[in-house]
VOGU-3710 file (C-alpha; in Angstrom, 3 decimals, decimal comma):
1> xxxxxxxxxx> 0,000/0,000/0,000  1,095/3,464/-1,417  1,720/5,911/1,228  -0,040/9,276/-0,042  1,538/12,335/1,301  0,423/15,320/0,112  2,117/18,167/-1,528  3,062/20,320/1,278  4,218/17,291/3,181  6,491/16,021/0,208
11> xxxxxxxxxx> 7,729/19,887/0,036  8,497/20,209/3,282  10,503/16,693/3,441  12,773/17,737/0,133  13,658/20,373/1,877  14,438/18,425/4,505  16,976/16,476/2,745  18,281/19,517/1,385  19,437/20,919/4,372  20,258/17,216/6,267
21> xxxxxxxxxx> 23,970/17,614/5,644  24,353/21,154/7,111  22,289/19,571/10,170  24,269/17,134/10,438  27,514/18,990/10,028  26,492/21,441/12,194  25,557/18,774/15,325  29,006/17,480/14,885  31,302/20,342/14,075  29,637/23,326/16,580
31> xxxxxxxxxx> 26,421/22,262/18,796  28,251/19,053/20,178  31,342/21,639/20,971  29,527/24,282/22,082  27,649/21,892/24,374  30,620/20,571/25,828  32,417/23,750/26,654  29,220/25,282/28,060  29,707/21,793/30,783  33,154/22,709/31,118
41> xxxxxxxxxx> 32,799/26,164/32,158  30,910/24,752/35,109  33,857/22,576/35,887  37,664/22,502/36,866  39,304/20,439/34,536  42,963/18,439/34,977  44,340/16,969/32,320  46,757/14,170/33,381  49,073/11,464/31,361  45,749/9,088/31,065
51> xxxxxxxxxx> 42,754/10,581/31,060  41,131/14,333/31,333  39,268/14,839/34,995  36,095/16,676/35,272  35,401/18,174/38,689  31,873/20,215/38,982  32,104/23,711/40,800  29,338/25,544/39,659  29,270/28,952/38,969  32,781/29,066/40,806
61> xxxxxxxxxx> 34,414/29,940/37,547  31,917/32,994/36,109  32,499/34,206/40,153  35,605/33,965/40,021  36,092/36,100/36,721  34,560/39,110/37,791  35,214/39,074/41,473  39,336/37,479/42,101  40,517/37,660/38,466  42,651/41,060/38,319
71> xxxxxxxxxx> 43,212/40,801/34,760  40,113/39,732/32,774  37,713/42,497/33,881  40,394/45,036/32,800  40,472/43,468/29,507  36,883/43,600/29,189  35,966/46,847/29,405  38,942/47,936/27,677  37,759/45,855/24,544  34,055/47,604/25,240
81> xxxxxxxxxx> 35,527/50,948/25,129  37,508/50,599/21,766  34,349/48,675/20,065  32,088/52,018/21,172  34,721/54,120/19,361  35,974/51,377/16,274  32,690/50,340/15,143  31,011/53,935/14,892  34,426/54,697/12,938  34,155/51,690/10,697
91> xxxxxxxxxx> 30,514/52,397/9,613  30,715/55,934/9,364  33,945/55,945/7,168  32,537/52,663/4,798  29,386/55,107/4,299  31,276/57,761/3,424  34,055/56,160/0,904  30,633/54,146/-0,331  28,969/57,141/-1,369  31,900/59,025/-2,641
101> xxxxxxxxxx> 32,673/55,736/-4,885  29,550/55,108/-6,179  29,238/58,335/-8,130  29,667/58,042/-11,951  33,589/58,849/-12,337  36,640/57,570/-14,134  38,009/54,488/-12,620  35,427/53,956/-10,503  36,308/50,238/-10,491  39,736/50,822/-9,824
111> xxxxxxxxxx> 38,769/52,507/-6,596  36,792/49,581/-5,287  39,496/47,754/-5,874  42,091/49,202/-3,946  39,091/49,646/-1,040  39,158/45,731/-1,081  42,129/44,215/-1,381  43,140/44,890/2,091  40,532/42,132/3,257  41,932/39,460/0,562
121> xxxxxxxxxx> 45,980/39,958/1,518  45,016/41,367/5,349  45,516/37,584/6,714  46,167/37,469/10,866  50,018/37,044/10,374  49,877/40,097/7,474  48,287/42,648/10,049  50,553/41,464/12,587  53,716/41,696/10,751  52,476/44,969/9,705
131> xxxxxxxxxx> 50,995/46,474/12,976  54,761/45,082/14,438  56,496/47,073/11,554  54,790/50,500/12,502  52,362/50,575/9,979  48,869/51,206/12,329  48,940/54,893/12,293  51,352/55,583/15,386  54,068/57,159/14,107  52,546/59,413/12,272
141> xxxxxxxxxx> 50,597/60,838/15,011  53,333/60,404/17,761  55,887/62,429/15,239  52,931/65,773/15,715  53,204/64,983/19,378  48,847/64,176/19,095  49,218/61,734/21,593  50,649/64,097/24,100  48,007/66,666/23,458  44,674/64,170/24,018
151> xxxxxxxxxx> 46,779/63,102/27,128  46,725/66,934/28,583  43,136/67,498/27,134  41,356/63,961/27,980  40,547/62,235/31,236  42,713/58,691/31,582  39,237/56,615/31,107  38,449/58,542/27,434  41,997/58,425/26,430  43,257/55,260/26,971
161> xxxxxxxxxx> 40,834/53,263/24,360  41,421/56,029/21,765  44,799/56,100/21,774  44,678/52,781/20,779  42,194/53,147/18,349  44,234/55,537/16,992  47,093/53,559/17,223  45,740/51,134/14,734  43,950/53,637/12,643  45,341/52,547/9,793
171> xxxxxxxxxx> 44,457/49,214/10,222  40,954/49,643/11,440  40,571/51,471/8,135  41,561/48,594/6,219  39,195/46,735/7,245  35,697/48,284/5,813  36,222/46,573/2,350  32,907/44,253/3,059  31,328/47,041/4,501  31,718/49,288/1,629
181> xxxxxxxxxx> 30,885/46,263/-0,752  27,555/46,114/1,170  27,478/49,623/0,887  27,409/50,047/-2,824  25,313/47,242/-3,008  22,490/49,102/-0,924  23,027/52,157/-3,093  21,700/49,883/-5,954  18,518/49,268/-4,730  17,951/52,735/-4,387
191> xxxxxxxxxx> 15,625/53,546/-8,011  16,977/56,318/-10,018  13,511/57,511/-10,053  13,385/58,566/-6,663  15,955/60,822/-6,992  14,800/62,506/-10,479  11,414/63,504/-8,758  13,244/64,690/-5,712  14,949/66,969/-7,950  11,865/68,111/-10,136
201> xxxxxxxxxx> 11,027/69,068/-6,388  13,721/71,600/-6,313  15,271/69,374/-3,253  18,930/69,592/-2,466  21,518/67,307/-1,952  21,756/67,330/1,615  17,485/67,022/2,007  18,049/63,834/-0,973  20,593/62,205/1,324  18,335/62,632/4,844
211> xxxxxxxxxx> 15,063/62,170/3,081  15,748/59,663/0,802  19,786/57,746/0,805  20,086/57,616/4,570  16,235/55,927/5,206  16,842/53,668/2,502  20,355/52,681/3,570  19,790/51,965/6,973  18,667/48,372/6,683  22,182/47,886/5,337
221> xxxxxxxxxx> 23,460/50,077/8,204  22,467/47,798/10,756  24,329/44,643/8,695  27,241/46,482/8,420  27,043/47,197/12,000  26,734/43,631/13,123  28,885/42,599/10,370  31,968/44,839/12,440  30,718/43,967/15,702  31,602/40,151/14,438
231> xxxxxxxxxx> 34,616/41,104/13,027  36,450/42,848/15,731  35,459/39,900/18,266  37,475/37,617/16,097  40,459/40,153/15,160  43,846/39,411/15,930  44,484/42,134/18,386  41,074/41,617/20,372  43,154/41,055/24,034  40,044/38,849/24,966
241> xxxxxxxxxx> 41,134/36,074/23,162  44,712/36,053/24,137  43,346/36,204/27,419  41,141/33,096/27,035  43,976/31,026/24,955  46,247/31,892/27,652  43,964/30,778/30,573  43,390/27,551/28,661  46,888/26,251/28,758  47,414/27,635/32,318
251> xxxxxxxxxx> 47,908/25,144/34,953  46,650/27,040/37,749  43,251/27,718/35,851  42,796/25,425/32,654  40,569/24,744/30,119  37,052/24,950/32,697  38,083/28,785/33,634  38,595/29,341/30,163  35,621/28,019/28,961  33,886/30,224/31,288
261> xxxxxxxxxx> 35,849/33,251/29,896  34,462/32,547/26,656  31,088/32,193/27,252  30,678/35,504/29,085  32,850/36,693/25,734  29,815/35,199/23,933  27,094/36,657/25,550  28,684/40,001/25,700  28,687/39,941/21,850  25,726/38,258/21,357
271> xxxxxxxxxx> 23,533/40,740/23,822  25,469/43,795/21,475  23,882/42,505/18,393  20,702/41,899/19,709  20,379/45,553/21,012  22,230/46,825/17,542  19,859/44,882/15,605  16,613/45,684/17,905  17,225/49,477/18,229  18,095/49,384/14,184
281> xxxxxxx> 15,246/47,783/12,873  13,110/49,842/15,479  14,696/53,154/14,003  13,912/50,980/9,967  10,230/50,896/10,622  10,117/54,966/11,741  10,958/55,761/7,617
//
């Protein structure tokens, strides 16, 4: 006997299939993980010559963090502070060089170009060697003596995180390439029709960008928002994950405190791009 399954059922089961590897895959290579290191953050874990030892302590690690560890609360809200002023930097500069390159010039290609190649040759060990060589924007600023005036001007809180921004200027410009890239995309979507009656209008440029390039960009905004967000947690120079690599291979701590470290590392980011993405699709609907 035939079994009949209707249309919607035999739908719903192809796509099924479809996406069967990826489940799989995904079980194996990042839930199982995740999993696990979630149980080891609740745990004090010794590794000896024959097996690895598992000894629950509860919440004894996330306490510890925040109340005896000297070191990792530092870190953290020193990495807040120069994600407040890096990401706002990022977005603002990728919308800038995105509408400045999207404008019907001479080598307008060329231009993109050179705004993206820094993300295909800007490899960990590239940035590193570079950022080691002097390259971040430093010198430049330390040879005007800048540093030495925000030092006299700024309170040691405000200064400390932009000086380092700073720092690595350079480098934090390099990488807006996707950003830009999602940036001219956006501008794409925009119909050319739109702007021609804004013009019959008699509106200027600035009321075209606030009225019409800015609302209609701002879906893209948020993306390229959480798209930096992401980025700087992984970058090479984030201190929180020295701080969690070192922790792991420590004897006094191990791999349990530094699980823990990680997952408050993961909630922080993950509770910044829920509130990026809720207060930017709140501020989406208002146009």
């Amino acid at each position: 006997m035939k079994l009949k399954l209707s249309l919607a059922t035999r739908r719903s089961l192809e796509g099924f299939a479809f996406i069967t590897p990826w489940l799989i895959g995904f079980i194996v290579f990042m839930a199982y993980p995740l999993g696990f290191s979630l149980y080891m953050s609740f745990t004090e874990v010794q590794v000896t010559a024959t097996k690895i030892n598992f000894t629950f302590v509860g919440w004894d690690n996330y306490v510890y963090a925040f109340l005896s560890d000297n070191v990792f609360p530092v870190q953290l809200t020193s990495f807040i502070q120069e994600s407040l002023i890096t990401v706002p930097i990022i977005v603002i500069f990728s919308l800038l060089v995105g509408l400045l390159i999207n404008q019907d010039v001479w080598g307008r290609g060329l231009f993109r170009a050179i705004f993206f190649l820094p993300v295909i040759f800007s490899t960990s060990e590239v940035i590193n060697s570079l950022f080691n060589q002097g390259a971040g924007g430093g010198n430049f600023l330390q040879r005007f003596n800048i540093f030495g005036l925000m030092l006299n001007a700024l309170p040691e809180q405000l200064y400390q995180p932009i000086s380092t921004v700073l720092n690595r200027f350079t480098l934090v410009l390099w990488s807006s390439g996707v950003q830009i890239l999602l940036i001219l995309a956006a501008l794409k979507t925009i119909s050319s029709n739109v702007y021609e009656a804004a013009a019959i209008d008699g509106a200027g440029r600035w009321e075209v960008f606030w009225k019409i390039t800015l609302p209609a960009l701002t879906p893209f905004i948020v993306l390229i928002t959480v798209y930096t967000i992401v980025d700087l947690s992984v970058s090479p120079f984030n201190p929180m994950l020295g701080s969690i690599r070192s922790h792991m291979f420590n004897v006094r701590t191990g791999m349990g405190y530094a699980s823990a470290l990680g997952w408050i590392y993961f909630l922080l980011i993950l509770v910044s791009l829920v509130l990026v993405y809720t207060f930017g699709m709140r501020r989406t609907k208002r146009f």
